[in-house]
C-alpha positions as CSV (number, residue, x, y, z in Angstrom):
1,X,92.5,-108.0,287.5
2,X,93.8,-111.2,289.3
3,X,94.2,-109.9,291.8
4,X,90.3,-107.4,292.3
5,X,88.7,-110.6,291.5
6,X,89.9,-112.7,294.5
7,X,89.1,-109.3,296.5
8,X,85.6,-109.4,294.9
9,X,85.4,-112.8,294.6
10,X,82.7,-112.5,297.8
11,X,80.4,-110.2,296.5
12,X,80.2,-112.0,293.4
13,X,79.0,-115.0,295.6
14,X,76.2,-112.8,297.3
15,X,74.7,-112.5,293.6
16,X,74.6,-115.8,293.7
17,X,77.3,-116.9,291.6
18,X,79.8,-119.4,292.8
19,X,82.2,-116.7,292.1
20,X,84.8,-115.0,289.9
21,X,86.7,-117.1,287.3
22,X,89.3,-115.6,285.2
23,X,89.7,-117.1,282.0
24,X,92.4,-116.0,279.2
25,X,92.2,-115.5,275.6
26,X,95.5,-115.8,272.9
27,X,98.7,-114.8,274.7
28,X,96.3,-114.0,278.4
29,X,96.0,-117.7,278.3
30,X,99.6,-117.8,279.6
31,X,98.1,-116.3,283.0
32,X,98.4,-120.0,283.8
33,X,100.9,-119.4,286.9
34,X,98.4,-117.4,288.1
35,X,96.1,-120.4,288.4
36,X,93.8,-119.1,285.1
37,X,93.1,-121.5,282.3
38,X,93.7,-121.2,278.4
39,X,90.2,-121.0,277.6
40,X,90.3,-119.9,273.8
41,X,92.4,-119.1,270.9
42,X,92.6,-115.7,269.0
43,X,90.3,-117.4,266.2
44,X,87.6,-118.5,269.2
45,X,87.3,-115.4,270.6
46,X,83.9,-115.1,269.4
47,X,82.7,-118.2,270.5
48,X,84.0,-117.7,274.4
49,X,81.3,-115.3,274.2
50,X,78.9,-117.4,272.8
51,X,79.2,-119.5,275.5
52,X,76.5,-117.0,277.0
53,X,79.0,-117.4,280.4
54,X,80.9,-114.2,279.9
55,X,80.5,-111.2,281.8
56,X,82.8,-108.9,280.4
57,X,85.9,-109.6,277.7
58,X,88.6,-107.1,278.3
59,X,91.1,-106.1,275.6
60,X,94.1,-104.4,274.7
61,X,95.4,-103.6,271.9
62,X,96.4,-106.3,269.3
63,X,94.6,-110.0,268.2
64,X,91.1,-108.3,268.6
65,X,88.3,-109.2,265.9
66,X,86.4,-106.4,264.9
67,X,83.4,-108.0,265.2
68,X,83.7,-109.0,268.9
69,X,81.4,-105.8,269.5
70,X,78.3,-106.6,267.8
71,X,78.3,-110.5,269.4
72,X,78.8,-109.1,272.5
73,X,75.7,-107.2,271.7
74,X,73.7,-109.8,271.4
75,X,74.3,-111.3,274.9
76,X,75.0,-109.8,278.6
77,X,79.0,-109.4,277.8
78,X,80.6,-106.0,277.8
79,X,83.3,-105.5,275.9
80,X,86.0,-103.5,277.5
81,X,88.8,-101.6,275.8
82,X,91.7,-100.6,277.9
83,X,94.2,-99.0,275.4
84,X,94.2,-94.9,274.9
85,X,94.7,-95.8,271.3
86,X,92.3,-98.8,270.9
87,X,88.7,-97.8,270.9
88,X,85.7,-99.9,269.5
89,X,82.1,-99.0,268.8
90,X,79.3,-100.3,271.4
91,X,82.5,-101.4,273.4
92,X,83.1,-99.8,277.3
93,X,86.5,-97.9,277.8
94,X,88.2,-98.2,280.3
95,X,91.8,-96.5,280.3
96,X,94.3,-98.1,281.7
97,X,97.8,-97.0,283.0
98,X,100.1,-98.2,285.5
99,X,99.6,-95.7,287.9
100,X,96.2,-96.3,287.9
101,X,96.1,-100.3,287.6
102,X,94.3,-100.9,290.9
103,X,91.5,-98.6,290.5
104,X,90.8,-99.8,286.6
105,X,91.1,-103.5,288.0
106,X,88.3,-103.0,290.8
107,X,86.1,-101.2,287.9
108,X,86.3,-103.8,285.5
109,X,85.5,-106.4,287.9
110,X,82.6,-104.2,289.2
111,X,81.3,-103.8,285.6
112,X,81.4,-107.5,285.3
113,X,79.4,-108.1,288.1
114,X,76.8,-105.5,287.1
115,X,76.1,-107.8,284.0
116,X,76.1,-111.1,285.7
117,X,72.7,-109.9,286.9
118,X,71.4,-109.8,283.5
119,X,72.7,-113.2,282.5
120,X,70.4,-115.2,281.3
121,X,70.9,-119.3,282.4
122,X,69.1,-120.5,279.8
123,X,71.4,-119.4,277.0
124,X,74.7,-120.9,278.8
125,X,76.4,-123.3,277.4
126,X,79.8,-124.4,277.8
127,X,81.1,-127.5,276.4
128,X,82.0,-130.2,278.9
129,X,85.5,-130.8,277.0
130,X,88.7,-129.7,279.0
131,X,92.0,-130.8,277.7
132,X,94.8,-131.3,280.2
133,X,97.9,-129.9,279.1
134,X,101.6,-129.5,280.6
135,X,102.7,-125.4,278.9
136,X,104.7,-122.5,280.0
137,X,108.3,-124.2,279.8
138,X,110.7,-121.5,280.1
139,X,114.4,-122.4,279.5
140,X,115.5,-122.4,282.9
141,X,112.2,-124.7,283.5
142,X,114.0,-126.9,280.6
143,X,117.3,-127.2,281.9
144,X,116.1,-127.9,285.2
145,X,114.5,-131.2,283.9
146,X,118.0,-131.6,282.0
147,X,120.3,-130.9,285.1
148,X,118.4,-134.0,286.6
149,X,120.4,-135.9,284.0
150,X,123.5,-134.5,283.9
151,X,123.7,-131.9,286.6
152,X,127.5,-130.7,285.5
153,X,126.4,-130.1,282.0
154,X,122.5,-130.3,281.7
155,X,122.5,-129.5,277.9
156,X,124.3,-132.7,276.7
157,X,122.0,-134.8,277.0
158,X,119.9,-132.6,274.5
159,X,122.8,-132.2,272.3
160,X,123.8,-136.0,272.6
161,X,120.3,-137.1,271.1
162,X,120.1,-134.8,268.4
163,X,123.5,-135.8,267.2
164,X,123.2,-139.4,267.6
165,X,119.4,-138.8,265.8
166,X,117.0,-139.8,268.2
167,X,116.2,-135.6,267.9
168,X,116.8,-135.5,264.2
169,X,115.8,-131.8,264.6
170,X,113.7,-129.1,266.5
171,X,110.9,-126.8,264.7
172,X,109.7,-124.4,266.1
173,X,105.5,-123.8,265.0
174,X,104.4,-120.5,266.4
175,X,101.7,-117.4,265.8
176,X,98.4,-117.3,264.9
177,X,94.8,-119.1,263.6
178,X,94.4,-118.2,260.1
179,X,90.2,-118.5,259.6
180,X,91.2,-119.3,255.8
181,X,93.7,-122.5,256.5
182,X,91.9,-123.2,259.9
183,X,89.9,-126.1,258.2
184,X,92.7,-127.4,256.9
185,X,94.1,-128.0,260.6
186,X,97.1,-127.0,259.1
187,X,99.4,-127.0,262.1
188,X,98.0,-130.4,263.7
189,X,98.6,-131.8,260.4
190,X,102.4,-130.7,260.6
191,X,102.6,-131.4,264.1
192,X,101.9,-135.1,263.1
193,X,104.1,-135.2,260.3
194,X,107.1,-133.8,261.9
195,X,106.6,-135.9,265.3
196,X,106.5,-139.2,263.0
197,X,110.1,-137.8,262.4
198,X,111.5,-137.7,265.8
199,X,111.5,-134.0,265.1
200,X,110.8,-132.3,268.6
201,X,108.1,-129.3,268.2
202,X,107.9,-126.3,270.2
203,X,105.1,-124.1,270.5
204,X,104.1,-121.0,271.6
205,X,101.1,-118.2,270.9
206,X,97.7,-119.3,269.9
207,X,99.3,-122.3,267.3
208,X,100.0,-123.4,271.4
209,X,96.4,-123.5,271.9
210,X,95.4,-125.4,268.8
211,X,98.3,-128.3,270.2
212,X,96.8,-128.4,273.6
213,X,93.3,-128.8,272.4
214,X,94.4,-131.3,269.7
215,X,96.0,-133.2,272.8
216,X,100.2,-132.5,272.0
217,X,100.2,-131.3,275.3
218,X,99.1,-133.8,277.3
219,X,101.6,-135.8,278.6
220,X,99.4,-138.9,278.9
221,X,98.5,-139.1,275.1
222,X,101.7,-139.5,273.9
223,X,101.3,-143.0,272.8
224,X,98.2,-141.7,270.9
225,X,100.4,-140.2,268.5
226,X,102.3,-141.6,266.0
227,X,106.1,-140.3,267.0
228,X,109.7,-141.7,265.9
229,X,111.3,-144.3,268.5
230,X,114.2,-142.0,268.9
231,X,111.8,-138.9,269.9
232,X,109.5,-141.0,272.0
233,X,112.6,-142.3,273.9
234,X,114.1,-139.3,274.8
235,X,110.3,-137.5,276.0
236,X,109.6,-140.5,278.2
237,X,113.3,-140.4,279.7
238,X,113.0,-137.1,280.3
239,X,109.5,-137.0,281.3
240,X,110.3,-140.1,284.3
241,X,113.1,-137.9,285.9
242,X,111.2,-134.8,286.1
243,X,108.2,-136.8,287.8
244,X,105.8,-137.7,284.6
245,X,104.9,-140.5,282.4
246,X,106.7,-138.3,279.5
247,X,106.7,-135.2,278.2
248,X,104.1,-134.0,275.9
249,X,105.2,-134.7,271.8
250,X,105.0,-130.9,271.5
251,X,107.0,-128.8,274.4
252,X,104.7,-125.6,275.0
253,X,107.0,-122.2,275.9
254,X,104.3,-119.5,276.5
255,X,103.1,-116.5,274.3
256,X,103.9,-115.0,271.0
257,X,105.7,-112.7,273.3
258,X,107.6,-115.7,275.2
259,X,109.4,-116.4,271.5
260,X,112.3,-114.9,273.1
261,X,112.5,-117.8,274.7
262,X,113.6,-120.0,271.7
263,X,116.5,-117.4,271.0
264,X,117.5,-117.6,274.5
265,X,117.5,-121.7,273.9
266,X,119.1,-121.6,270.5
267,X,122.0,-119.1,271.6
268,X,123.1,-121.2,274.8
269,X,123.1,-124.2,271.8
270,X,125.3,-122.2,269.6
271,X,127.8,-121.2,271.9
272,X,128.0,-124.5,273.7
273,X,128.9,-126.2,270.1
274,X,130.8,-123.1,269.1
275,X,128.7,-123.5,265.8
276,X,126.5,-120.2,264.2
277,X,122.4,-120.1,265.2
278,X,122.6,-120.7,261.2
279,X,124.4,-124.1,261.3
280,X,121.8,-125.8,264.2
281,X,119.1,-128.3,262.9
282,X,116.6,-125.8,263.4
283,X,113.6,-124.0,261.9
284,X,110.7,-121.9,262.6
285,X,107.1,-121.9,261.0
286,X,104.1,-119.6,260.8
287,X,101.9,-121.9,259.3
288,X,98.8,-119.8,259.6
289,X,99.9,-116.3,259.4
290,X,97.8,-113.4,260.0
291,X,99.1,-111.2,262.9
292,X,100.9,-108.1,262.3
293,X,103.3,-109.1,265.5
294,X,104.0,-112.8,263.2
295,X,105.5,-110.2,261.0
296,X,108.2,-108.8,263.4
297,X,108.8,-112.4,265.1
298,X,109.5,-114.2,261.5
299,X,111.9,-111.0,260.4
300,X,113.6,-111.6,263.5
301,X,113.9,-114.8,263.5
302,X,115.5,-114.5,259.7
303,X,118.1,-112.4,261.6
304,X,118.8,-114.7,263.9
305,X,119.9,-117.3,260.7
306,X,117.1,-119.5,261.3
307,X,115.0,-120.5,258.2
308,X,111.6,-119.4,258.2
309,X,108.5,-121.6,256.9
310,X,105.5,-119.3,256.7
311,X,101.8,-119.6,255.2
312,X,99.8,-118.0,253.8
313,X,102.9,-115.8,251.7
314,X,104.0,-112.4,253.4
315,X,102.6,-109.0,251.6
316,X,105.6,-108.3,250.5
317,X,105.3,-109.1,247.0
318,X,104.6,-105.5,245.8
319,X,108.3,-104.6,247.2
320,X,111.1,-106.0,245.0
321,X,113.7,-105.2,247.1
322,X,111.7,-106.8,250.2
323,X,111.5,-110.0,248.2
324,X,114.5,-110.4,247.3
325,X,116.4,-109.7,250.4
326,X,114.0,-112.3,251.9
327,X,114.1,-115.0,249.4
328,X,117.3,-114.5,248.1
329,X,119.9,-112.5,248.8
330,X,119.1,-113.5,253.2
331,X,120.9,-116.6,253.4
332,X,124.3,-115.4,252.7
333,X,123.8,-112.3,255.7
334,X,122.7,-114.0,258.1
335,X,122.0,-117.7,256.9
336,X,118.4,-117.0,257.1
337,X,115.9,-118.4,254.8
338,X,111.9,-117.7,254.1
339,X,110.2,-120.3,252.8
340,X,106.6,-120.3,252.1
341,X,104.5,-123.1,251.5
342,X,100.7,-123.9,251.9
343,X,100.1,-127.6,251.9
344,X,100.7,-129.3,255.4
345,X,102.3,-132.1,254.2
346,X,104.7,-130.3,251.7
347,X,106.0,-128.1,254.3
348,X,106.7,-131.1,256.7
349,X,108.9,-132.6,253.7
350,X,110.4,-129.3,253.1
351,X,111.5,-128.5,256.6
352,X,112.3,-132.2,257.2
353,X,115.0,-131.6,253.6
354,X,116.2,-128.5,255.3
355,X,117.3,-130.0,258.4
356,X,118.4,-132.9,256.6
357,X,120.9,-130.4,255.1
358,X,122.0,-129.1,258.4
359,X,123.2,-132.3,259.5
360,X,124.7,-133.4,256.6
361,X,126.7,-130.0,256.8
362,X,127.5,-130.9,260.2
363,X,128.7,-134.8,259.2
364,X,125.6,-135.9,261.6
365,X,123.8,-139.2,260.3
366,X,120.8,-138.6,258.6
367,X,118.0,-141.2,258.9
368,X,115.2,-141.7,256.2
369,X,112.4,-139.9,256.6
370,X,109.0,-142.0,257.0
371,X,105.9,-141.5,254.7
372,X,104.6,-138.4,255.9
């Protein structure tokens, strides 16, 4: 689709438009390298269309509201399905396949510019409110902003800091927009909270999206923010030698389907200490769970021994055996550990106790925390 909308991108202009512009949605929004911007989360699907500016919204198969059909209805947008299995009333299909990824491509740009001639300028608005943002670390990306401080062995430095406490610990915040703890900004409250802690976050998925727009991304706002000396140090240090002001307080690493990432991360960790994925000062949250793929991520994260914080609770509770694998009898498999709780500020002090307990395991000094 990149690609057919460049090729098109002239015929567009003889509509009259300025031409083509690609914008992604959830995990699409990591199409970044490609030069298209992170326009919306899964939870603002709706209102990208609102916007009156869209042409056509194309989807696959997974973080798709039902009711994406009936607002496209009620402007110029068509909504196009591309997944054999994934069909939606008063929505286009258009199948998609590998072999055949050229020709769907030029038909969904086509179909796009059939409808920009129905737009309707008077009912556009987009709101004049961009967010700069620095995203898509990938590990090697990391360690190649690492190297530039110790080039023999680029992960020292990283381990140095958290021993010595600058990094008291790394959490992971990940998944989805819940629409029923949305109003609580429940992950840019724990954002906050944990930063104040010199813990460093890193984010991927749509809980990315809500960082970037809340300004954790932008490398120029980090004296906006209220983060620990220790953690502030070690993003500006870092942030100089790889050519910025600092790094952003909250270290984006792509889509829900980038998490591997993390494990890639926390596995070279382990084996450089010689220590288990299970000892490291680490854990994960889902503080606004709704995705069936959240599911999948947290189990396998649980397998990987890190501990878990997720909100709202898992549907598990109608399976004993489920439960108490996952809240009890996990820990001594595989040192994993789910832990649910639903206020922001409880779950900072929660995770914030857990790590505490990792270091103290591993005879690391353990500042006090401040008020969260």
């Amino acid at each position: 689709i990149v690609e057919w909308a460049e090729k098109l991108n002239d015929k567009a202009k003889s509509l009259g438009a300025k031409g083509i512009n690609i914008v992604g949605v959830c995990c699409t929004g990591n199409l970044m390298r490609h030069g298209v911007p992170l326009a919306a989360n899964e939870f603002q699907a709706e209102l990208a269309i609102v916007t009156g500016a869209l042409e056509a919204m194309v989807v696959d198969y997974q973080c798709i509201w039902p009711i994406l059909s009936d607002v496209a209805s009620c402007y110029h947008t068509k909504l196009i399905t591309t997944m054999p299995f994934v069909k939606i009333p008063g929505a286009i299909h258009i199948e998609y396949s590998p072999e055949k990824a050229d020709e769907v491509a030029q038909k969904v740009i086509e179909t796009a510019l059939e409808a920009y001639k129905q737009r309707e300028p008077s009912r556009v608005f987009i709101p004049d409110s961009p967010e700069e943002i620095i995203a898509g670390f990938s590990v090697e990306a990391l360690i190649e902003v690492l190297k530039k401080v110790n080039h023999e062995d680029p992960l020292k430095p990283l381990i140095d800091n958290i021993v010595n406490g600058n990094i008291f610990g790394v959490v992971a915040i990940v998944g989805c927009p819940n629409p029923k703890t949305r109003r609580l900004a429940f992950a840019e409250r724990m954002i906050k909270g944990l930063i104040k802690n010199n813990v460093l976050v890193i984010v991927t998925g749509c809980i990315a999206h809500i960082a970037g727009q809340a300004g954790f991304l932008n490398p120029n706002k980090v004296d906006s923010f209220e983060v620990g000396d220790g953690l502030k140090q070690v993003l500006k240090a870092l942030g100089n030698v790889a050519g910025l002001n600092s790094l952003p307080v909250a270290i984006h690493m792509g889509s829900c389907v980038d998490n591997s990432r993390i494990g890639v991360l926390l596995k070279a960790l382990s084996e450089k200490l010689g220590l288990k994925v299970s000892d490291l000062p680490v854990v994960a949250s889902a503080p606004e769970l709704i995705s069936e793929k959240a599911i999948s991520i947290g189990t396998w994260a649980l397998a990987l021994g890190v501990t878990v914080h997720v909100c709202p609770p898992p549907r598990i509770l109608g399976g004993p055996k489920v439960r108490e694998i996952l809240t009890k009898d996990l820990k001594a498999l595989t040192g994993g550990e789910a832990y649910v709780e639903c206020d922001p500020e409880l779950a900072v002090k929660g995770i914030l106790d857990r790590i505490k307990q990792k270091r103290i395991a591993l005879n690391l000094p353990v500042p006090e925390a401040v008020h969260i």
